[in-house]
C-alpha positions as CSV (number, residue, x, y, z in Angstrom):
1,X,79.1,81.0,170.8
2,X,79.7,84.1,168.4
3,X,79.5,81.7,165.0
4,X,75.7,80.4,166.6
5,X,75.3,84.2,167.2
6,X,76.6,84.7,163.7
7,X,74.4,82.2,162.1
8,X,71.1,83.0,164.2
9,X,71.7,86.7,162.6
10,X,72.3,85.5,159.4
11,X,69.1,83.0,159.5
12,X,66.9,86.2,160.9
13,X,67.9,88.7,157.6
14,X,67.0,85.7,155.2
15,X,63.3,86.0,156.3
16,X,61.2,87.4,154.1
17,X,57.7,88.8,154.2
18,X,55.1,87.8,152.1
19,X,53.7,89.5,149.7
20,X,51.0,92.3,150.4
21,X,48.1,91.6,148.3
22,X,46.2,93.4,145.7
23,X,43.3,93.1,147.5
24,X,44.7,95.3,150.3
25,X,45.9,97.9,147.5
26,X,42.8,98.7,146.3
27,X,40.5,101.7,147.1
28,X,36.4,101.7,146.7
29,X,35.2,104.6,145.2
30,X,31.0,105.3,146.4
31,X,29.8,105.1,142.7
32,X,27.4,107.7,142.8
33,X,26.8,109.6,139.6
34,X,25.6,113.5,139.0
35,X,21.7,113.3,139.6
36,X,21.2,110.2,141.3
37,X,18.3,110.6,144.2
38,X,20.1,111.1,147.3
39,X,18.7,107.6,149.0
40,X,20.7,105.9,145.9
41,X,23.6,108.1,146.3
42,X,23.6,106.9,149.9
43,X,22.6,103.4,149.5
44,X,26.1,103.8,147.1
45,X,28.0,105.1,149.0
46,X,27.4,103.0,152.7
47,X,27.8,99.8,150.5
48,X,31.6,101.4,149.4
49,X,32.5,102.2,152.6
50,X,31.1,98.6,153.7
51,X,33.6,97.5,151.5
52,X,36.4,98.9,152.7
53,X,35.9,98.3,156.1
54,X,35.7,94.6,155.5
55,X,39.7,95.2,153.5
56,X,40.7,96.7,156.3
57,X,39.4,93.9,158.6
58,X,41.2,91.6,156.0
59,X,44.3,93.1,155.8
60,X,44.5,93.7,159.6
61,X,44.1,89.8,160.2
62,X,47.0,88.9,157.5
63,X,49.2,91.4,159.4
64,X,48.3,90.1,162.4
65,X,48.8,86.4,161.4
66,X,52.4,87.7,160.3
67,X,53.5,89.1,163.2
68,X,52.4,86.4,165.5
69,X,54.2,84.6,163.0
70,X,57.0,86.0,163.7
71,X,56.8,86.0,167.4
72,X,56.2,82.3,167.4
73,X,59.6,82.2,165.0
74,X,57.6,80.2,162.2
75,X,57.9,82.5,159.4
C-alpha cells in the first residue's frame, strides 16, 4: 500500500504544466498619438481594449482547459 502511495506521489510531481503563451504575455497599448481628433483617439483606444478582452477570454479558457485537465487526471 505505501510503495502505490509512493509511486502515485512520485507520478503527481512529474506533471508538468504547459507552457503559458506569448500571446497571454502581451499587453495592447490604445495607439493614440498627440493631436489625433478625439473620435480617432477613441475609436483607438475601444479597439485596444477590445483586444485585450478577447486575451483575457483566451487565456481564461487555456487555464480552464488545464485545470479540468487536471481534475479529470489527464494531464
Amino acid at each position: 500500500m505505501r510503495s502505490a502511495a509512493a509511486l502515485s506521489a512520485q507520478v503527481e510531481v512529474t506533471k508538468e504544466l504547459p507552457g503559458y503563451p506569448e500571446d497571454c504575455r502581451r499587453k495592447d497599448a490604445s495607439g493614440v498619438r498627440i493631436g489625433e481628433p478625439l473620435d480617432v483617439a477613441l475609436i483607438r483606444t475601444d479597439q485596444a481594449l477590445g483586444r485585450s478582452n478577447a486575451r483575457v477570454m483566451r487565456c481564461g479558457r487555456l487555464y480552464d482547459e488545464i485545470k479540468q485537465g487536471y481534475a479529470r487526471g489527464e494531464q
